[in-house]
N, C-alpha and C positions, 0 to 999 in steps of 0.2 A: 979350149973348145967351148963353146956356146951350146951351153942346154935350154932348150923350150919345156918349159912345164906346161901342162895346160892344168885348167882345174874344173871339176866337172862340178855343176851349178843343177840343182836336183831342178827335178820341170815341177813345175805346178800342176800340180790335176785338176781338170775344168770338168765342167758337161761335156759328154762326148757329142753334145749335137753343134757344138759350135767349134769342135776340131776340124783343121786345115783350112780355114781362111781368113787372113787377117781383122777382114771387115768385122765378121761374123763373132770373132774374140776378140777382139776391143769393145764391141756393144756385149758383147756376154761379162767381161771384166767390169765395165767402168756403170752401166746401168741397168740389165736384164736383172728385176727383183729389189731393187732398189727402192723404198717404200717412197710415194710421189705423188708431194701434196695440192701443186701448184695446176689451176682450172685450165690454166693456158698448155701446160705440157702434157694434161691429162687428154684435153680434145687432141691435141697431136696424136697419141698412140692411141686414140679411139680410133681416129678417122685414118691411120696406118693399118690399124686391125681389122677394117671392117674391109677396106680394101686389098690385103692380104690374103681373104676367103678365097681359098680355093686356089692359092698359090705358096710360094718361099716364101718365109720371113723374109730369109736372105733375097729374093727378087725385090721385096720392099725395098730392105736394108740399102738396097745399091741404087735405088730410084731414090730415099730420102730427101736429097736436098733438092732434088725438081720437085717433090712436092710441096717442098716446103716457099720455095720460089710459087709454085703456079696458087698455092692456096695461101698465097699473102703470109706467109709463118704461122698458119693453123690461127689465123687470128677469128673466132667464130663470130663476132660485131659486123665483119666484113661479110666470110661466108655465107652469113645468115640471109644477104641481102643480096647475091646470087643471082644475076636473071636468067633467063636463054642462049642469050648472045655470050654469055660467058661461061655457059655449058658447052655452049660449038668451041670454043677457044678453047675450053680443055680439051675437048675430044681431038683436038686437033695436035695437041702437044704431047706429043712421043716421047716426051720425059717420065710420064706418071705412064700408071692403068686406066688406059682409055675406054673405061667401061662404064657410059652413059648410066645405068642404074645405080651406082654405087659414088659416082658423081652427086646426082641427084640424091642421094643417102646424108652424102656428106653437107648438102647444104642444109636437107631437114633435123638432121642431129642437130647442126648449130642451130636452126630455129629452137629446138627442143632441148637444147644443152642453158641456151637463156632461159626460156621459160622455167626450167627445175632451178636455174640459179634463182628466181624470183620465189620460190616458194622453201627452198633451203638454204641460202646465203649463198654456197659454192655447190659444185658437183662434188669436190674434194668432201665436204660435208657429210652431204647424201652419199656416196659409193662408200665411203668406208664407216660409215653407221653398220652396212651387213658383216661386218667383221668384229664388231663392238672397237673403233679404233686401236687394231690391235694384229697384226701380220700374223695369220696361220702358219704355225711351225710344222711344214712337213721331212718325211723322212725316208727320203727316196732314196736306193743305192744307185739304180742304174736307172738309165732312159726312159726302158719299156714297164716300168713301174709308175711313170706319171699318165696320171690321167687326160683327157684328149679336154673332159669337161667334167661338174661334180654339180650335185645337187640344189648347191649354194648360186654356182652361175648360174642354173636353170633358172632359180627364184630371182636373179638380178636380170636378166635380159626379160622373161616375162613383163616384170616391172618397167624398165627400159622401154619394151614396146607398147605397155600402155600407157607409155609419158610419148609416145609418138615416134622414138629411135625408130631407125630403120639399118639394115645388115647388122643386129645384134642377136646373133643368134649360142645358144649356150657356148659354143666354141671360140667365138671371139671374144667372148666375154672372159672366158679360166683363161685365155690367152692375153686378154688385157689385164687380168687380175694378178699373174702369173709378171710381167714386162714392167708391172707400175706397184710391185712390191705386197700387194696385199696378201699375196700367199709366197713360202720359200718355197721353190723348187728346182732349185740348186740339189745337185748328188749330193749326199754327204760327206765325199770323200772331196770334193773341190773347196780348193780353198778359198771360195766367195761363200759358202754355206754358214762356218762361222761367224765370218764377215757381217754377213745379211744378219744374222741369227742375235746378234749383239745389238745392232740397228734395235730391234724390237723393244731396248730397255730403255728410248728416249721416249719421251713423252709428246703423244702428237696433238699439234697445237691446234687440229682443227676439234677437239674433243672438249675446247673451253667456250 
């Protein structure tokens, strides 16, 4: 007689905000909190978060790579340089958030994402100067324990908009702070927390 065992393989405990959909837990495993140095991937989840306002991450999450097609891979050199005719193209393209204002956003950040490169070497530089290069170790149990925004974004997006950004408002910003590792808020009980939490003992090279 032929016995089947099976063997039960404990689940990993995540954020409960990115339970049941694949998409949603693979970008919460492999980079939600992931501390992220590089100017190029950082305009990415700028110009995803500000576009995000007032919808899903997860709506993002699932538009990604048409944004990433229709905005050249987040290349700011390009969008910066943006005209009209390629504001109608987007609004025309059913891939992304066809939302004229926030189009328009995304090309002035890039105007304003160079100009802060010009007076601080990178953006990477300047945004994690507010942290003293160094991820806020938070200690959230559950969901409704993290905050929406914190005192600290309010002082970076002020900034932000007197450097000219535009759709940075304190929310997108703990949400960007929160996606690009400057603060953990990872549950404590998911097993990315330690993970992240360890991350904070290398030393970040934009600090030399």
């Amino acid at each position: 007689m032929l016995f089947l065992f099976s063997y039960l393989v404990p689940m990993q405990h995540k954020c409960s905000w990115c339970l049941g959909d694949p998409l949603y837990e693979a970008y919460h495993d492999q980079e939600w909190g992931v501390p992220l140095l590089d100017d190029q991937a950082l305009f990415e989840f700028l110009t995803l978060e500000t576009f995000q306002a007032g919808l899903s991450w997860l709506t993002i999450l699932r538009k990604r790579e048409h944004f990433r097609m229709a905005f050249d891979q987040f290349d700011y050199t390009k969008i910066a340089h943006y005209g009209p005719s390629k504001v109608q193209e987007l609004l025309q393209n059913a891939g992304i958030v066809r939302n004229k204002m926030k189009i328009e956003a995304a090309i002035a950040n890039a105007q304003a994402f160079i100009a802060l490169q010009e007076g601080h070497g990178t953006f990477g530089r300047f945004i994690w100067t507010f942290v003293d290069f160094q991820a806020v170790q938070n200690h959230f149990t559950s969901q409704d324990q993290i905050p929406a925004t914190t005192p600290l974004a309010e002082q970076i997006s002020r900034t932000l908009k007197q450097k000219g950004f535009k759709f940075v408002g304190p929310t997108v910003i703990y949400a960007l702070m929160q996606a690009t590792g400057m603060v953990n808020d990872h549950e404590t009980q998911c097993f990315r927390y330690q993970e992240i939490r360890q991350l904070k003992k290398r030393p970040l090279d934009l600090k030399r």
